[in-house]
C-alpha positions in Angstrom: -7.2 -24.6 18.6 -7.4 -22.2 15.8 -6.9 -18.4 16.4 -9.7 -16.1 15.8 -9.1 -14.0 12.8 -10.5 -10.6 10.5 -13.3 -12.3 9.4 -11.8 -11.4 5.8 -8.5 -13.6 6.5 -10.5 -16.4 7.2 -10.5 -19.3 4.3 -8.2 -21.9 2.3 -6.0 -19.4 0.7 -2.7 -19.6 3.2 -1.1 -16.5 1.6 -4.1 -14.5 2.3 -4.4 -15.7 5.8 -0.3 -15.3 6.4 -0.5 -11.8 4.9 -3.3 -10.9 7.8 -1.3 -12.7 10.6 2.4 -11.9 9.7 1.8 -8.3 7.9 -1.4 -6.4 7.6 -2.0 -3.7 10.2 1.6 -4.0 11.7 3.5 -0.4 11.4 5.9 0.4 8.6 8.2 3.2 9.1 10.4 2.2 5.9 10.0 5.2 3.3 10.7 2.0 0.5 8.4 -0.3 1.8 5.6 2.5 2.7 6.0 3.7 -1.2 5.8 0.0 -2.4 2.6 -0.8 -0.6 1.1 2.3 -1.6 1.8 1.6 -5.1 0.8 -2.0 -4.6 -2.6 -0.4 -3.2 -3.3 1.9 -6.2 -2.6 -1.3 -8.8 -5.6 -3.0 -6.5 -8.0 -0.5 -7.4 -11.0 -2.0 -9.2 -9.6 -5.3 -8.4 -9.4 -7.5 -4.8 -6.1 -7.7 -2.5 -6.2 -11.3 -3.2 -4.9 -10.5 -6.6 -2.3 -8.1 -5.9 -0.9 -10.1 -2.9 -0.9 -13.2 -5.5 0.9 -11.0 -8.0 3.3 -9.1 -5.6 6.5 -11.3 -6.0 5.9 -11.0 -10.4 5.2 -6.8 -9.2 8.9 -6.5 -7.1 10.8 -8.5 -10.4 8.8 -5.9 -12.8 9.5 -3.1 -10.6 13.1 -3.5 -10.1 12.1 -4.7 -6.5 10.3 -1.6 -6.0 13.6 1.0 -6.0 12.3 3.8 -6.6 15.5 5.4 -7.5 15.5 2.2 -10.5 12.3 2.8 -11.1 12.0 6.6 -11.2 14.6 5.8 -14.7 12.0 3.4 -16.6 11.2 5.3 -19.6 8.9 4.3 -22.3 10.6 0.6 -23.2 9.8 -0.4 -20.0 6.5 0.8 -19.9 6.1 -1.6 -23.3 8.0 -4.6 -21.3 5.7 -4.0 -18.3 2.2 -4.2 -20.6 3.5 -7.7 -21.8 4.3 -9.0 -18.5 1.7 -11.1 -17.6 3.0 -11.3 -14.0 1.4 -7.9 -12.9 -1.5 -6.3 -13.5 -1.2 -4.8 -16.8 -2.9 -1.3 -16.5 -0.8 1.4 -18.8 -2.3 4.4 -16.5 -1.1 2.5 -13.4 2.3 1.6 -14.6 2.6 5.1 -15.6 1.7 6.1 -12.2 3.9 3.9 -10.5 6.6 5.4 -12.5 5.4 8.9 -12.0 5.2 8.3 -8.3 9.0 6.9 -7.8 10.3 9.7 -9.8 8.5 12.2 -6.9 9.7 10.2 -4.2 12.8 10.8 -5.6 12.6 14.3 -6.1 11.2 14.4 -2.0 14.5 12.3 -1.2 16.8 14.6 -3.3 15.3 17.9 -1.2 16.1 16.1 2.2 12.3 15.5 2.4 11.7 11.8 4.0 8.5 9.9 2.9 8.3 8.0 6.0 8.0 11.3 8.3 5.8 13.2 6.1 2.9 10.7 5.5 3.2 8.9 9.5 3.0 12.9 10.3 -0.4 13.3 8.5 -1.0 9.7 10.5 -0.9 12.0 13.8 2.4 9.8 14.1 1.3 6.9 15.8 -1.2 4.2 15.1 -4.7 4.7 15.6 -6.9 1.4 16.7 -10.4 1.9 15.4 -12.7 1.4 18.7 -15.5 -0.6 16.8 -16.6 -3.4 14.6 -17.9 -0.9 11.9 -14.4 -0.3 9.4 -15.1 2.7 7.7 -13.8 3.0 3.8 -12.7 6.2 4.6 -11.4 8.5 6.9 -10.7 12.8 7.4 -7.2 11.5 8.0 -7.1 9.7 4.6 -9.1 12.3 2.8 -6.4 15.0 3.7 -3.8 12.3 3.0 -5.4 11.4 -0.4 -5.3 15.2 -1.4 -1.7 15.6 -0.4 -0.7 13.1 -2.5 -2.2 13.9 -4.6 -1.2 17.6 -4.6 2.3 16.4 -4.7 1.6 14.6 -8.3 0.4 11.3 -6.9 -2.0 9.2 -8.7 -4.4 6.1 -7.6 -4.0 7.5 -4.3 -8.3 8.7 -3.6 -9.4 8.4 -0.1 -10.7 4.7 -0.4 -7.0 3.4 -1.5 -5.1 5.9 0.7 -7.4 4.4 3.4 -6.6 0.3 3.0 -3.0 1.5 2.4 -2.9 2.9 6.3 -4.5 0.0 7.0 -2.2 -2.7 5.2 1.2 -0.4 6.7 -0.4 -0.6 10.4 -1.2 3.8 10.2 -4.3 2.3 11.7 -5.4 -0.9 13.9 -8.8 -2.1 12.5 -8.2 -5.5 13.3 -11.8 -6.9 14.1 -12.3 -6.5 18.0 -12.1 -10.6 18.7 -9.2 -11.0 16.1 -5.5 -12.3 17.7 -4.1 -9.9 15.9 -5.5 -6.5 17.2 -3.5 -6.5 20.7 -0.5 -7.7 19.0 0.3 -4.7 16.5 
């Protein structure tokens, strides 16, 4: 018997499907692995998930495993080495960002300010589960989180992304109602 999935998981691809059943929607409360997905998210824009999660191992060896303390010190050779790696999407603006973005989670870290807490604050602090079939591509939640970041220097972080990024790091349960899945996380 097969479980019922997110219609979206559904299909051939195994790494899709094991991302849905193993990772998506279950809550992250590591600062590291909240500032990788984000970044991960903001690479995705203008492109599908299915290409990011197929490019995520060749993203972690770019990104120095996504430190951002290693990769807050890339400078301008390793932008050049990241455009030629054709393991990761090669966006200059979103490389840049990336880089941009660890060297502000740095700074947060160095003022005794924790990633984790802030953004899971703005979260209310717990997951929400979205009552109904109808996902929205936005939320007031992720509007005021998308303008945070982005007041803090962040970039590829609008309302849309910031929204699929609570998603992905379990901030919210939208897990169709019939899915396995939803009760689970």
């Amino acid at each position: 018997m097969t479980s019922k999935r997110c219609r979206w998981a559904e299909g051939e691809d195994a790494l899709y499907r094991d991302y849905h059943d193993t990772e998506w929607g279950v809550p992250v409360r590591d600062g590291r692995q909240l500032w990788e997905m984000l970044m991960l998210e903001g690479f995705q824009a203008g492109l599908s998930w299915r290409t990011i999660l197929h490019r995520r191992e060749g993203f972690r060896r770019a990104f120095a495993g996504f430190d951002p303390a290693k990769v807050a010190a890339f400078g301008a050779e390793d932008v050049e080495r990241l455009m030629n790696d054709a393991g990761i999407i090669r966006s200059r603006a979103k490389i840049e960002a990336t880089i941009a973005a660890a060297r502000l989670y740095e700074e947060m870290r160095a003022a005794g300010q924790d990633f984790s807490a802030w953004v899971w604050d703005m979260a209310g602090g717990a997951p929400r589960v979205n009552p109904g079939v109808d996902v929205p591509a936005s939320t007031p939640v992720s509007e005021a989180m998308s303008k945070a970041l982005k007041k803090r220097g962040f970039k590829f972080v609008g309302p849309v992304i910031v929204y699929a990024w609570m998603q992905a790091v379990g901030m919210v349960n939208d897990h169709a109602p019939d899915c396995f899945r939803r009760n689970e996380v």
